[in-house]
N, C-alpha and C positions, 0 to 999 in steps of 0.2 A: 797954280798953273797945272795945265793936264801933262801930264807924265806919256811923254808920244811914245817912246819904247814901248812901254806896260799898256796903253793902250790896244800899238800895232799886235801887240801880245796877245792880248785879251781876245782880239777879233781872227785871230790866225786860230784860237781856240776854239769859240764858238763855230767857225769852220768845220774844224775837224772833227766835231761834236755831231756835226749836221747842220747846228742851227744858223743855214746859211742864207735866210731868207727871211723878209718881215712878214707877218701877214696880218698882225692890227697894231692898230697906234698903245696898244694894253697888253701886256700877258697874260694869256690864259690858263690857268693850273690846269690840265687837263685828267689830273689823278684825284680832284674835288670833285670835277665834274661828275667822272665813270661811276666816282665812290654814294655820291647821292640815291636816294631812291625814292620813291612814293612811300610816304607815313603810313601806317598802319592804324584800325580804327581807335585802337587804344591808345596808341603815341599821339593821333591828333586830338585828344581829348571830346570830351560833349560835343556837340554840334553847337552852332551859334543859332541864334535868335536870330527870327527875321530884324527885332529893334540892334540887335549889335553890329548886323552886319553890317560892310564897308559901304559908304556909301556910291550911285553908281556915277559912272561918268559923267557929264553933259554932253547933251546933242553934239554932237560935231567933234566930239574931242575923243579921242582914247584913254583907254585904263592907264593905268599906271606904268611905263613904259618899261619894258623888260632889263634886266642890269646888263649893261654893256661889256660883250667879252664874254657871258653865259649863257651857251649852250643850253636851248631846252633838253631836256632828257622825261623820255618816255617810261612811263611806270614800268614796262617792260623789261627793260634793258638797260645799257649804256647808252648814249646818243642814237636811242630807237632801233635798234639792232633786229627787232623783229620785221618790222616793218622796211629798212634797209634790205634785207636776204630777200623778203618778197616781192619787193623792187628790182631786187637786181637780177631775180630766177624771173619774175616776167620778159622782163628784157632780153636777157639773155638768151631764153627759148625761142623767143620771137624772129630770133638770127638765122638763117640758114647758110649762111655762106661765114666766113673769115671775116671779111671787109665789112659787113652788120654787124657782125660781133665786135668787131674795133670802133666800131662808131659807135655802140649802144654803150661800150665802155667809158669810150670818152664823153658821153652822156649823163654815166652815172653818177650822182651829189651822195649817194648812203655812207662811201665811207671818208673820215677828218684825214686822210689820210694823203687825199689828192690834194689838198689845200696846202701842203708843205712840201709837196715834190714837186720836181720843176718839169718831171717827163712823165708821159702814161708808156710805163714799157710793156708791149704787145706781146712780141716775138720776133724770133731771128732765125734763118737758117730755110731751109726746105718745107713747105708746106705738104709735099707728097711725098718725102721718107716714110719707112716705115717705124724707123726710132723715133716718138717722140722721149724729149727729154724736161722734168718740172721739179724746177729749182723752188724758192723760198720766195724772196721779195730781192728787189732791184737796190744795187747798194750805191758808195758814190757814183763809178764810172757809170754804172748804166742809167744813174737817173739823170747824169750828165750828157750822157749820148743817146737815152733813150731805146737803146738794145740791151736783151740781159746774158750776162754773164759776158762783159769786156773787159774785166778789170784783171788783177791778180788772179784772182780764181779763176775768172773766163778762160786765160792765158795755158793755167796748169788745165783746165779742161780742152780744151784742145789738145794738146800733147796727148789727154789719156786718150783720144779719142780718136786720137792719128795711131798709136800704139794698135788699135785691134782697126784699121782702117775705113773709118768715119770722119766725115769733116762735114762740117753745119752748112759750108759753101757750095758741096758737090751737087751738080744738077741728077745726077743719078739715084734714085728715091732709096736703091740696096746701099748705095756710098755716103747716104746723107743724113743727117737730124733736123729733127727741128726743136726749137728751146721755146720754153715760156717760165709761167713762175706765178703760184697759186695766188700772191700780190701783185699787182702791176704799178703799185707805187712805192716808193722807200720810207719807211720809218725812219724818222727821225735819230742822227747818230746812229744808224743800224742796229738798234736794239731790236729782239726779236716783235715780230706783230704780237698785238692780242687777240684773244678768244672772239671777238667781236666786229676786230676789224678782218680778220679771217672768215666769219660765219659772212659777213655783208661781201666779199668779192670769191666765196666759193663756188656760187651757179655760174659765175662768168669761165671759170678754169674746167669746171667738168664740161661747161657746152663746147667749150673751144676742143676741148679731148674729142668729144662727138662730133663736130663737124672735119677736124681735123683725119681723124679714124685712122691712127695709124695703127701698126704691130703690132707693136711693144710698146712698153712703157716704161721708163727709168725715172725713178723720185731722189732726186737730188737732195738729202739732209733729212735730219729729224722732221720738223716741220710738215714738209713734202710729201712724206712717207704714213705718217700717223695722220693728216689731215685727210687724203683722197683714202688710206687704206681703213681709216676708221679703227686703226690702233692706239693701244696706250703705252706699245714698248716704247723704247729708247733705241735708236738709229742704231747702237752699237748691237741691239740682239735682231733688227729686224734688217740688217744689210747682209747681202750674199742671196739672200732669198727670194722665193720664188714665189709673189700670189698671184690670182685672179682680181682683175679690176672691173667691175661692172657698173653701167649706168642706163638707162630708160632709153637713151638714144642711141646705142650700142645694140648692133645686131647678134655681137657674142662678144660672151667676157675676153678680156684683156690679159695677156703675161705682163706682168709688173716687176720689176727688180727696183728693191735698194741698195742706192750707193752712200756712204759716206760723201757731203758737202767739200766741193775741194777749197773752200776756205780752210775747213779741218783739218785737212792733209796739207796745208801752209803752216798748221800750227805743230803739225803731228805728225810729222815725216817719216815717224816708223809707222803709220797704219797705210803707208802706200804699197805695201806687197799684201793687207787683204784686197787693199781695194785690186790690185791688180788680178788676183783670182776672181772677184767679182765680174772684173772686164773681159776676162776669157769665158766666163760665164752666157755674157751678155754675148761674146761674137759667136758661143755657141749656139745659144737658144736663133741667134739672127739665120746663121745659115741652114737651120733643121726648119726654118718656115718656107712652107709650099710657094712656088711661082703666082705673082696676081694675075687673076685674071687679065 
């Protein structure tokens, strides 16, 4: 007999893992997949004879039907990662407003990553602040509600936020932010993205930067920060600091600040008096910016 305790167990786990959705009737090892590559001409040995080769299909019939549950993957990359970034940089350019850019999103098939999130988180907050602010990826609450940063962290980020007087709700562009998050889907159990599913939804987060065009710029965690800054430090040597962010669609670079992720200061409650110097940072650089036209 099934054991309903250990069961209800089981599935409260899987939950909280992430794994809170079906999406084939098979599991797919997703770490066989990435790890595959195109053979090399010495690993695939001789070439076959035209008499060995397979023989071809019939009229009307197909090859040999692909294994079910596996992912082609492109000699390139991981599940075509080359081809995915230049997908999703056509798209993406092609946007000139917000609302193209949300819909070119919710368009885009390049990354595995939409197929197990149940929301496309966009953005939240003011579109014509001068702060934008770019977290990591969408974790439970926001893949649940579809906004980023509601949850725990979301919560501690408003408070920092009310501390130097910003709120993501204020209709006043000097009093408000706007939030986004270089992923618009959640990883699974919130493990951090990879290399791949990062490179396939980066032209969508820098366009949005460009259409968007605010002030400043604040990168929320490691990730955030070494991803749009094109570093290799670690969040804990490139937070407090001040660089220039540039892109193609940008009429002039960008001040950028990193802050430590307020998930991390959930875990690490003494690193909330740097981040607090960080934030007087931030409402410095804010009030020394000239009136918009």
């Amino acid at each position: 007999m099934i054991d309903t305790a250990k069961a209800v167990a089981d599935l409260a786990w899987l939950v909280e893992i992430g794994a809170d959705e079906a999406i084939n009737d098979q599991p797919t090892d997703w770490t066989q997949v990435a790890s595959r590559r195109a053979p090399t001409a010495r690993e695939a040995g001789p070439a076959r004879s035209p008499a060995s080769a397979p023989p071809a299909a019939a009229p009307g019939r197909s090859a040999t039907p692909p294994e079910k549950n596996s992912p082609a993957l492109a000699a390139d990359g991981p599940l075509g990662v080359t081809e995915a970034r230049a997908s999703a940089r056509s798209a993406a350019m092609a946007a000139t407003t917000l609302e193209a850019l949300h819909k070119a999103l919710l368009a885009f098939d390049g990354c595995p990553l939409r197929q197990t999130a149940s929301s496309t988180v966009f953005a939240d907050g003011n579109p014509k602040a001068r702060v934008m602010l770019i977290g990591e990826a969408p974790g439970e609450q926001e893949d649940r509600q579809g906004k980023p940063f509601v949850g725990p962290a979301g919560a501690l980020l408003d408070k920092m936020l009310a501390a130097i007087g910003l709120d993501r709700h204020a209709e006043e562009p000097e009093k408000a932010v706007y939030i986004s998050n270089i992923l618009p889907w959640r990883p699974p159990g919130n493990r951090n993205p990879t290399d791949s599913e990062i490179a396939a939804c980066l032209p969508f987060i820098q366009r949005h930067v460009e259409i968007a065009d605010p002030d400043i710029l604040v990168f929320l965690g490691g990730i955030s920060a070494k991803t749009l800054l094109a570093k290799t430090e670690g969040i804990t040597r490139l937070r407090g600091r001040w660089f220039d962010y540039g892109s193609p669609g940008l009429t002039r670079p960008l001040p950028a600040l990193a802050l430590l992720h307020p998930a991390y200061l959930l875990r690490n409650p003494g690193a909330k008096r740097e981040t607090w110097r960080d934030l007087l940072s931030l409402r410095e650089k804010l009030r020394a910016l000239p009136p918009r036209p």
